[in-house]
N, C-alpha and C positions, 0 to 999 in steps of 0.2 A: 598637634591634635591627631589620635590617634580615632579612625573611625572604621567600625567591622563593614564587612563584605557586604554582608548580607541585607543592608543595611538602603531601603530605596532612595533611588539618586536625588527626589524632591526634597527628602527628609535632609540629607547631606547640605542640600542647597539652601535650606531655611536654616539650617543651625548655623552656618556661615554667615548668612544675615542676619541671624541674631547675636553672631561676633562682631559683623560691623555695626550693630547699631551700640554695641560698648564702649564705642569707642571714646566717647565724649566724656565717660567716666575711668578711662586706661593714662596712663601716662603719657605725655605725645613723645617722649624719647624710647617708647614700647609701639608705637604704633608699628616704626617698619618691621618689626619682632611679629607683630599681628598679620600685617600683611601677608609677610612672608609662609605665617603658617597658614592662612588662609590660600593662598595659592598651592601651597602645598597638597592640600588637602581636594581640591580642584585639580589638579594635574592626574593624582590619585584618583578620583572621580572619572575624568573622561577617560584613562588611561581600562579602568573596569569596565567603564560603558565597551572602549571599542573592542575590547577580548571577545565580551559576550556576546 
C-alpha cells in the first residue's frame, strides 16, 4: 500500500482500519500478506510524523 506524503495521518489511520475490517472477506492464507502491509504502512506513518 502505497500512501502520498501529503496525506493526514488520521486519514492513513482509517484506511488501515478499513483494511482490517476486510479481512473476514480476504483469504486467511493473505491475511499475514495484510498484516504485513498494514504495518508497513504505520511504520511509514510514524517515521513521517517524527521528521516533521
Amino acid at each position: 500500500m502505497s500512501l502520498p506524503s501529503a496525506v493526514e495521518p488520521a486519514a492513513v489511520v482509517a484506511s488501515l482500519l478499513e483494511r482490517l475490517e476486510q479481512l473476514p472477506r480476504i483469504e486467511l492464507a493473505r491475511h499475514p500478506a495484510v498484516f504485513e502491509e498494514i504495518h508497513r504502512a504505520l511504520q511509514g506513518l510514524l517515521a513521517d510524523l517524527d521528521v516533521s
